[in-house]
C-alpha positions, 0 to 999 in steps of 0.5 A: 347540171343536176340532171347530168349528176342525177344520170351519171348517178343512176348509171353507176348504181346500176353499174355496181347493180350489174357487178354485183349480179354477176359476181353472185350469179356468175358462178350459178354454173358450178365452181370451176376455180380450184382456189375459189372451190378451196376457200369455199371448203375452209368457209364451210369448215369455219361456219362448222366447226370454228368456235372463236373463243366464245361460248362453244357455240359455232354458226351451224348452232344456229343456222341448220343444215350448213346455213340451208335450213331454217335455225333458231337463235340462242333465245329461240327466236326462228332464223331463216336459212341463209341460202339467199343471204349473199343476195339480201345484202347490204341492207338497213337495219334499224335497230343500229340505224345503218346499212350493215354488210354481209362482212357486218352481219357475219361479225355481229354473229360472231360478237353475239350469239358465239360470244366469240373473238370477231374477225377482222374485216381484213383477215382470211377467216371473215373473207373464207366465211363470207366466201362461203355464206354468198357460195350458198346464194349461187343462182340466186337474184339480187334482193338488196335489202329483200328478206332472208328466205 
């Protein structure tokens, strides 16, 4: 019994392994979808532009080039860029002892850095951004938990 667990186990990792696969890397093709093409857009103005109540700051103070070059943080600490971000996640993080999202990481941004209002988990801003941000990684392999490059 603990075997036939153990299988039915390691086939639904790899089922959701393979889902997530896809989804990052399916549209490596280029964007063919006029409403997912549209969020992209309003993600990109969001991580451009949108302020969220905060410092002033926006997540391209940080993260350079629309996320694709290196940045620094606000206490000048070197970021990565985020050009594989949506292929890195989940992955754990130590300081707050869990398995953060990309939808977590967004928030702490936001909270942190920006000092902002920090999106809902189910509002339209969070999802245009994380829509954006795994637009970045296309063609990319998964790398749970890898290194941001």
């Amino acid at each position: 019994m603990k075997k036939s667990f153990l299988k039915a186990s390691a086939v639904s990792i790899l089922a959701l392994v393979g889902l997530t696969a896809v989804s990052v890397l399916a549209p490596a093709a280029g964007l063919s979808d006029p409403e997912l093409e549209k969020v992209v857009a309003e993600g990109k103005q969001l991580f451009t532009q949108a302020k969220f109540n905060g410092n002033g700051r926006v997540c391209q103070s940080c993260h350079l080039g629309g996320g694709l070059e290196p940045g620094r943080r606000p206490d000048g600490q070197p970021i990565p860029s985020l050009a594989n971000a949506a292929t890195v996640f989940p992955r754990y993080k130590p300081r707050p002892g869990r398995v953060f999202t990309l939808s977590d990481q967004i928030r702490s941004c936001v909270g942190g850095a920006l000092e902002g209002d920090v999106p809902a988990y189910d509002s339209h801003e969070l999802m245009a951004l994380v829509t954006y941000v795994t637009s970045l990684s296309q063609g990319k392999a998964i790398d749970m938990g890898g290194q941001p490059k």
